[in-house]
C-alpha positions as CSV (number, residue, x, y, z in Angstrom):
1,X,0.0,0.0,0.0
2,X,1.4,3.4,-0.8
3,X,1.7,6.2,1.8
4,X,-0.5,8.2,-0.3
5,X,-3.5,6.2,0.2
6,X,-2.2,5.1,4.0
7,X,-3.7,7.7,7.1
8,X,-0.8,9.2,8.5
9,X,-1.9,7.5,11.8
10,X,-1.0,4.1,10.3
11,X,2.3,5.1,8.8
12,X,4.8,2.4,10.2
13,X,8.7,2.1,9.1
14,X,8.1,-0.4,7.3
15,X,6.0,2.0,4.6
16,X,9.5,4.5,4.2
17,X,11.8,1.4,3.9
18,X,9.3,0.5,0.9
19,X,10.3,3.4,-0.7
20,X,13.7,2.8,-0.8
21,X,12.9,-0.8,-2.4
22,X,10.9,0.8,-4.6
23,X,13.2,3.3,-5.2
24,X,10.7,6.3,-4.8
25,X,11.4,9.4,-6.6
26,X,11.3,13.2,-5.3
27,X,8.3,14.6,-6.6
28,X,5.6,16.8,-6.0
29,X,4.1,15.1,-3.2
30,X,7.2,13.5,-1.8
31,X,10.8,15.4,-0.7
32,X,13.7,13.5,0.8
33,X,16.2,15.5,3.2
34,X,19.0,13.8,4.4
35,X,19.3,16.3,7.2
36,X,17.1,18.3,9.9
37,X,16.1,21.3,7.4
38,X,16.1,24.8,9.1
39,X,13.1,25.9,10.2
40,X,12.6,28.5,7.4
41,X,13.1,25.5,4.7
42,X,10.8,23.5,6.4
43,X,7.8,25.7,6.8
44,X,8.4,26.1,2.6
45,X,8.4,23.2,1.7
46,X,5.0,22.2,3.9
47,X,3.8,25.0,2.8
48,X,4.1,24.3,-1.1
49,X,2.4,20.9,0.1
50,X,-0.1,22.4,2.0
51,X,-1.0,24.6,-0.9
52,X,-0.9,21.4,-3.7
53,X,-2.2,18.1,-3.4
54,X,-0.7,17.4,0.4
55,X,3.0,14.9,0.6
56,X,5.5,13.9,3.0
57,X,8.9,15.3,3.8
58,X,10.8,12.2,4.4
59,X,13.9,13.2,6.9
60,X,16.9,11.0,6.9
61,X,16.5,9.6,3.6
62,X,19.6,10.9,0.8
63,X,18.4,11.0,-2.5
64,X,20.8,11.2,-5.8
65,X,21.3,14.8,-6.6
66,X,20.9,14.0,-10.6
67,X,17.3,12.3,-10.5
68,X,15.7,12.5,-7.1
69,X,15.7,8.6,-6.5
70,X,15.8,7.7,-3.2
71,X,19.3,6.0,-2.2
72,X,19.7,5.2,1.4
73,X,17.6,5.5,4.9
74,X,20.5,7.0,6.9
75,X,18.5,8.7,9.6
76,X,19.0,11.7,11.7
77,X,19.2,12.2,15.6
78,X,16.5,13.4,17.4
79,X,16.0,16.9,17.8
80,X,14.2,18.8,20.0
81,X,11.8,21.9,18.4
């Protein structure tokens, strides 16, 4: 099942490890950041969601630079804020 059609409430890791076998790409409803983004990149880019069809910032996840395809699920410590 794709996280598109998943409530967020029943989002497990299982569903972001899928995109990595799947080898999601970056699109409009889907970013990957392979760090913590500021703040002021953050509220941008849920903001262009927010004001389009909705998506998911996935954070932790490096994506190739040339086509968007995600590469790895390297994670990020936990920050507070």
């Amino acid at each position: 099942m794709s996280i598109f059609t998943k409530p967020r409430s029943k989002l497990e890791t299982s569903d972001i490890q899928q995109l990595l076998q799947d080898q999601a790409v970056e699109n409009i409803r889907l970013e990957f950041k392979s760090q913590v983004p500021d703040k002021d990149e953050t509220l941008k880019k849920l903001s262009s969601f927010a004001n389009t069809f909705g998506g998911f910032m996935v954070i932790g996840a490096k994506a190739n630079s040339a086509d968007g395809r995600i590469e790895d699920l390297l994670g990020v410590d936990e920050q507070s804020g």
